[in-house]
SELUMTOR-938570 format. One record per residue (C-alpha): x, y, z; residue in one letter. Coordinates in steps of 0.2 Angstrom, whole numbers, padded with zeros to 4 digits, always signed. Layout:
BEGIN
XYZA;...
END
This chain:
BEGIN
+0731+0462+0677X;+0722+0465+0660X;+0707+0455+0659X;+0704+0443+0645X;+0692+0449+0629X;+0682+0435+0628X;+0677+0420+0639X;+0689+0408+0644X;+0686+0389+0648X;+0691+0382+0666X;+0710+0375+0661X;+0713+0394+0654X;+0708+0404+0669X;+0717+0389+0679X;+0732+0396+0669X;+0733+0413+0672X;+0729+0410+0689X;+0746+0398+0691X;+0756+0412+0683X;+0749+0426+0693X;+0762+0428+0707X;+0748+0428+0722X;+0736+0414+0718X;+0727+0415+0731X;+0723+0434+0726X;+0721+0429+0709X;+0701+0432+0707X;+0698+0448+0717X;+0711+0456+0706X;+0703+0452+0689X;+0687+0456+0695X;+0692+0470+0701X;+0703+0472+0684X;+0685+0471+0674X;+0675+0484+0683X;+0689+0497+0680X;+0690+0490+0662X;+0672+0489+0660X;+0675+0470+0652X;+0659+0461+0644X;+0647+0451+0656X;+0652+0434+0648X;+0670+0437+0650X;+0665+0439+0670X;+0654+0426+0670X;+0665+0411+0663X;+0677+0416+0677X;+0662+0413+0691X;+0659+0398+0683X;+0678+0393+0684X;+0677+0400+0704X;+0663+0388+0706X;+0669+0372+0700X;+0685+0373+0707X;+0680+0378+0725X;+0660+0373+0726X;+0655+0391+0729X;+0656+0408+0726X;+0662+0420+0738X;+0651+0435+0744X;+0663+0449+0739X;+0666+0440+0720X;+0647+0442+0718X;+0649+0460+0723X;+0660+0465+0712X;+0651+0455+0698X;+0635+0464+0705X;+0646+0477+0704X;+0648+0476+0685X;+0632+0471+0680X;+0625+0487+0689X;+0637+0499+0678X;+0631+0489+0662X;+0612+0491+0668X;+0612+0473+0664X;+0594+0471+0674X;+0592+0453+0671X;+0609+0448+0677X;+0606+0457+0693X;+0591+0448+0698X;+0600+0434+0697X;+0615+0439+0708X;+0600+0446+0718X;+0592+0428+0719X;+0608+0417+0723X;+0613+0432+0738X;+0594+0428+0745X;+0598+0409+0746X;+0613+0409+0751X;+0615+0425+0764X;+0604+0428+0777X;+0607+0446+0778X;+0616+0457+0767X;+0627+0473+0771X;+0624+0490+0765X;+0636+0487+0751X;+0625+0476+0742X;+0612+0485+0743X;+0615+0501+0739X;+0620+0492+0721X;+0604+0480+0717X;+0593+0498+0723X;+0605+0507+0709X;+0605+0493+0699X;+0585+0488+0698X;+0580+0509+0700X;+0587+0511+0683X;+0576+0498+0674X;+0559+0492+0671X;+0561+0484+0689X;+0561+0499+0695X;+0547+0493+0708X;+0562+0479+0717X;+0571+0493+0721X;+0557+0499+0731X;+0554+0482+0741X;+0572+0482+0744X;+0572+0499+0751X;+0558+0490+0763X;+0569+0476+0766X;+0586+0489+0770X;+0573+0496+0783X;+0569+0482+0793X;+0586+0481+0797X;+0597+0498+0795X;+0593+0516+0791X;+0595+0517+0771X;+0608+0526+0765X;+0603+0545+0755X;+0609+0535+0737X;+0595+0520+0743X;+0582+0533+0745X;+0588+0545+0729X;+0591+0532+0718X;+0571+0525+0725X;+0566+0544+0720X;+0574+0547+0703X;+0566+0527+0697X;+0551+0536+0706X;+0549+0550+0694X;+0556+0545+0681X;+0538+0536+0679X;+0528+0552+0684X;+0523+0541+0701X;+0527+0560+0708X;+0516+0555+0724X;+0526+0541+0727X;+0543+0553+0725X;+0537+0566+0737X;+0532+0553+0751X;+0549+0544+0749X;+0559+0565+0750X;+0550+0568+0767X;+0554+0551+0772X;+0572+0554+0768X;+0572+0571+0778X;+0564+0565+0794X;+0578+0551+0794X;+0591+0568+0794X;+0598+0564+0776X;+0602+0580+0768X;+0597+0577+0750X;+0611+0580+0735X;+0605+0595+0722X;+0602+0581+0711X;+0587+0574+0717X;+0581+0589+0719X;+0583+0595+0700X;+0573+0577+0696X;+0557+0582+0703X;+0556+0599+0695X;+0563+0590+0678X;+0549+0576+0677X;+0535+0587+0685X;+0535+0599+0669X;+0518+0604+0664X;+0509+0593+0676X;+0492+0603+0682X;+0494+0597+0701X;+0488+0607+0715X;+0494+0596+0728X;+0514+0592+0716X;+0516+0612+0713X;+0513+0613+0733X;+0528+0600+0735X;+0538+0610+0721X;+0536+0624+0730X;+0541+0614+0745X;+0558+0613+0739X;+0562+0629+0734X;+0559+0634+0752X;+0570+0621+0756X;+0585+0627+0748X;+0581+0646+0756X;+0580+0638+0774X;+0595+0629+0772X;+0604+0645+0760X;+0608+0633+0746X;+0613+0639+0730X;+0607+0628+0713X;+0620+0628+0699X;+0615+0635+0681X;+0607+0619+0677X;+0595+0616+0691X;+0590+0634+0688X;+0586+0630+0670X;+0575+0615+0677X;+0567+0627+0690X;+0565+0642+0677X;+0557+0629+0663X;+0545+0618+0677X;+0539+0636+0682X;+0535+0641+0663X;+0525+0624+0658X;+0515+0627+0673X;+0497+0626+0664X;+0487+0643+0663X;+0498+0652+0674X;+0508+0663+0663X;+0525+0661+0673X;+0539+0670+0662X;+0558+0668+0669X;+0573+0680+0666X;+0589+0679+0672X;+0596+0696+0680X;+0609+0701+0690X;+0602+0711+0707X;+0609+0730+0708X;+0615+0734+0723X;+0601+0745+0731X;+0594+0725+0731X;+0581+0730+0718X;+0579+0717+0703X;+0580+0726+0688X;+0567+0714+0678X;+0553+0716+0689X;+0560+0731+0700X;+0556+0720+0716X;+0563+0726+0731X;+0572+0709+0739X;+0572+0705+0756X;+0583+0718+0770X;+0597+0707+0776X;+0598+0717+0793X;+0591+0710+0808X;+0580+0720+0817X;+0586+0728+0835X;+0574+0712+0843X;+0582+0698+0831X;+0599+0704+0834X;+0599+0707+0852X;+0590+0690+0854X;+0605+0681+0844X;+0619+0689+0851X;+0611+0682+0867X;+0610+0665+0863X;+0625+0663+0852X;+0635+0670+0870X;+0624+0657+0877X;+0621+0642+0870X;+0639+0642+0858X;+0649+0654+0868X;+0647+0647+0884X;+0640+0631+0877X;+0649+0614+0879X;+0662+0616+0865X;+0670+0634+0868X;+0682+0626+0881X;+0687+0612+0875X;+0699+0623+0864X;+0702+0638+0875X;+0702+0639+0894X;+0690+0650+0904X;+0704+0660+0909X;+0710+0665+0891X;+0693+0668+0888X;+0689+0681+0899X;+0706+0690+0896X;+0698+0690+0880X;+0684+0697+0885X;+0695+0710+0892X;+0701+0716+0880X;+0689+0717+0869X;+0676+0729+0879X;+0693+0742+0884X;+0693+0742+0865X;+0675+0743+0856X;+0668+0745+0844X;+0677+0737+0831X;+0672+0739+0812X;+0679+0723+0805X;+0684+0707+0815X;+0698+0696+0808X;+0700+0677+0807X;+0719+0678+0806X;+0727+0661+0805X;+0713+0658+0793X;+0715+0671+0781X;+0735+0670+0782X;+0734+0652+0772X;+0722+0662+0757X;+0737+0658+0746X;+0746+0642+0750X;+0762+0648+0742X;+0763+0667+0748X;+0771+0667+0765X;+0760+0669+0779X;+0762+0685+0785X;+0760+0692+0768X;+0743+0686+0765X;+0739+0693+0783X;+0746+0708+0778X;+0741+0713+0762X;+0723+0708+0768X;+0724+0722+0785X;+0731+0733+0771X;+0715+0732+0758X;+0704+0730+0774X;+0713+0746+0782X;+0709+0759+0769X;+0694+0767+0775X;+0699+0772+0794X;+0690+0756+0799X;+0695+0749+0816X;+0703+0730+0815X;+0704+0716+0825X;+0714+0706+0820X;+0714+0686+0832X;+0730+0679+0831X;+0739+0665+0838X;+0757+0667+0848X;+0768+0657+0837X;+0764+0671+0826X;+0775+0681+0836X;+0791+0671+0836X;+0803+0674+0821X;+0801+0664+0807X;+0802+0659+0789X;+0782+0661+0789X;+0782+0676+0803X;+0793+0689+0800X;+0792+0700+0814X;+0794+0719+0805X;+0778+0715+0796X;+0769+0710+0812X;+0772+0726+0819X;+0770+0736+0804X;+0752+0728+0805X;+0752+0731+0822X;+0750+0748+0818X;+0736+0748+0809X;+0725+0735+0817X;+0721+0728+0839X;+0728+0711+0838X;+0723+0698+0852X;+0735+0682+0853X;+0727+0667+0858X;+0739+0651+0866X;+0741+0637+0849X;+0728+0627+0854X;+0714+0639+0854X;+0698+0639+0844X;+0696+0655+0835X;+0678+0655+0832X;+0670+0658+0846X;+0683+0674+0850X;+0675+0681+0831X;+0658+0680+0835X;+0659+0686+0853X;+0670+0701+0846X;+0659+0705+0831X;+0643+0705+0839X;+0647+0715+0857X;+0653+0730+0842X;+0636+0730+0837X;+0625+0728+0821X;+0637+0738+0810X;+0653+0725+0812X;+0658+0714+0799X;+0669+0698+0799X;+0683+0690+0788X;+0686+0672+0787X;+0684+0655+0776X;+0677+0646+0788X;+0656+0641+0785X;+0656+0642+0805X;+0644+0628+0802X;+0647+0621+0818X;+0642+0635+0827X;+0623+0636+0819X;+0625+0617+0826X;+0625+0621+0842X;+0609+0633+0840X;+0595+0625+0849X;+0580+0629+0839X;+0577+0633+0821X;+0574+0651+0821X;+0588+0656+0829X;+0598+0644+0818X;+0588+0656+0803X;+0593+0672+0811X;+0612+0665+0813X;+0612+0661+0793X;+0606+0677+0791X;+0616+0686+0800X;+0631+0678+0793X;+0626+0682+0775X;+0625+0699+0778X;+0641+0701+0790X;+0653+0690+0782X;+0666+0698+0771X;+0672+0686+0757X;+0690+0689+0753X;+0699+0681+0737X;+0717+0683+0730X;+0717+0683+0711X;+0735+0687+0703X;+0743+0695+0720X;+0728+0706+0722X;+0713+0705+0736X;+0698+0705+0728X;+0687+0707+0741X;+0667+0705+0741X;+0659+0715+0752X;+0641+0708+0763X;+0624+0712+0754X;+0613+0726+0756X;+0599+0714+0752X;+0596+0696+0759X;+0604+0684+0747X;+0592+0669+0748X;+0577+0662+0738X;+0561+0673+0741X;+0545+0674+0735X;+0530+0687+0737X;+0517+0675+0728X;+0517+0682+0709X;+0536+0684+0710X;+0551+0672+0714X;+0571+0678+0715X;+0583+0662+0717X;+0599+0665+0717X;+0611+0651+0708X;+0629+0648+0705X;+0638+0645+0690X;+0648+0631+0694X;+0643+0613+0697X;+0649+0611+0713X;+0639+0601+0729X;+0647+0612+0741X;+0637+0624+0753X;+0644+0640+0754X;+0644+0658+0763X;+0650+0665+0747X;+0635+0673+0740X;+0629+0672+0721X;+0629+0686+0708X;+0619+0678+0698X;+0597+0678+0700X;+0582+0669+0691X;+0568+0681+0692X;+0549+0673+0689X;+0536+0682+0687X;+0518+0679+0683X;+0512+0691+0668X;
END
């Protein structure tokens, strides 16, 4: 349905409507017809009007999508009405709604209603991360950075996880403030995304870099650098962070992973106990291994290749230093077919242990148990986050050690042109770090709001002249 350019009078909408071969569906599809088309206001309105006279009402979900437009045209005066006729006539409204009049009135010089609807959300649900964000951004966006913070830490106690968006808002509108307390809050942040190893893309990093640089009287100058691999930052010749554990940490994670994930609630639900310990078996006749192998995982690194190729040429470009494999596999890898031709298997056979594990199985838990009982030295391949796993991790330092671990153990493997390209595990600890008069953060290029075990080239070095 294309909607109409200009405003129609009742006899004309009643037109259209009788030609419109479902009737009865007639005004949801032009509404939903202008919001995609964007149409003008009055165009929208003349067809309430028309929904009104002829049935005495309006519908809750026709004044959502009108909201709906109103709210993509920042039209601020039009939604405190729709806001005004939904408060008369509904007692309570659903997330839907409000999610729009908090975007809707955050974005204008009502910014404040957004805040006494965020109120009203909380009497009656938890607020969604967009009521709070939205709440932030209107927030800071009128230097009220007090009022931002408070609203950030309400957001995280609540368990929301806040988009990097948010977080490039308040080192954008905090830019030259002289603010103990703000810079603490700023500072904050920063340790944030190292807790949770989040990367920022290029242009939260230029927000970081310049909010760093107005910082009156303190002389902070930014550069951006790429780390050597002796992890020393050839701007300020920092030494970053070690990413080994020490023997304590590593023998204390290794035991609560085998405790709280291993033998945890969730391992057997995909394996049995029996297969398990076969396992288990099999792997202490055979340690150490050097490199530990998500199989099935790494045989779908490109979609088209066949299977057993992309296993095989990644045991291949993984074999070439004498390294000792293990490869997990699953059994249907070991019948003949169009995916698993059985002359490869056993050429790779030959070059790496493989465990089969029954279909069903959960390969997880058979990687981490197999790379840590080889000891600090073995590495792991896989695509997986394994962020489940850090899930199950009862309490926050082990959870840290866990992440840590991972960045320095997990081989990233990519397939560009037919050809592994494969990124080994840091040296040096590849997360935000600080020693007072120095920060390194590292940052991705892309835009993307993924987290990812896929470590960054890329650093901002600050330092205080």
């Amino acid at each position: 349905v294309q909607p109409p350019e200009k405003p129609l009078q009742a006899e004309e909408w009643n037109r259209l409507r009788e030609n419109f071969q479902s009737p009865e569906i007639f005004e949801d599809v032009m509404f939903n017809s202008m919001v995609r088309c964007n149409s003008p206001i009055d165009v929208a309105k003349s067809l309430l009007t028309y929904v009104a006279k002829s049935d005495g009402d309006i519908r809750y979900n026709l004044l959502i999508k009108y909201l709906a437009l109103c709210v993509q045209q920042q039209k601020t005066a039009e939604i405190c009405d729709v806001y005004d006729i939904m408060k008369m006539r509904f007692k309570i409204l659903e997330s839907g709604a409000y999610n729009l009049l908090i975007r809707g009135l955050s974005n204008s010089d009502q910014w404040r209603m957004a805040l006494t609807l965020l109120e009203e959300v909380k009497k009656i649900m938890t607020p969604s991360r967009t009521n709070y964000e939205s709440c932030i951004k209107a927030a800071s966006h009128h230097q009220e950075m007090n009022l931002a913070c408070e609203l950030y830490h309400e957001m995280l106690a609540k368990d929301l996880v806040p988009t990097l968006d948010v977080l490039q808002a308040f080192f954008d509108f905090s830019r030259g403030m002289k603010d103990a307390e703000l810079k603490k809050e700023l500072f904050g942040i920063l340790l944030y995304l190292r807790e949770n190893q989040i990367y920022p893309h290029r242009t939260f990093m230029r927000s970081i870099k310049l909010w760093f640089e107005s910082i009156p009287g303190e002389n902070w100058r930014g550069h951006l650098t790429n780390i050597k691999d002796s992890g020393q930052c050839p701007v300020c010749s920092h030494q970053l962070e070690d990413s080994d554990l020490t023997e304590k940490e590593y023998n204390n994670l290794r035991e609560r992973i085998i405790t709280d994930v291993i033998h945890g609630s969730d391992t057997f639900r995909k394996t049995s106990p029996q297969e398990f310990e076969a396992f288990q078996t099999f792997v202490e006749d055979r340690l150490p291994f050097d490199i530990v192998i998500d199989g099935l995982n790494v045989s779908h690194i490109k979609p088209r290749k066949m299977q057993c190729e992309n296993l095989f040429h990644a045991v291949n470009c993984l074999a070439k230093e004498n390294l000792r494999l293990l490869v997990l596999g699953r059994k249907h890898m070991l019948i003949n077919s169009s995916n698993w031709k059985q002359e490869i298997m056993k050429e790779m056979q030959n070059k790496a242990d493989f465990f089969f594990a029954e279909n069903i199985s959960e390969d997880d838990a058979f990687l981490l148990y197999a790379t840590l009982r080889s000891g600090k030295h073995c590495k792991f391949v896989t695509r997986d986050f394994l962020r489940d796993h850090k899930a199950c991790l009862s309490d926050s330092l082990t959870r840290h050690l866990f992440r840590k671990w991972q960045r320095g153990h997990q081989i990233s493997i990519k397939m560009i042109f037919s050809v592994f390209i494969q990124q080994p595990a840091f040296n040096y600890d590849c997360v935000v770090q600080t020693t007072g008069d120095t920060w390194h953060i590292p940052y991705k290029d892309t835009f993307e709001e993924r987290y990812s075990y896929e470590v960054p080239r890329k650093w901002l070095c600050l330092k205080q002249k």
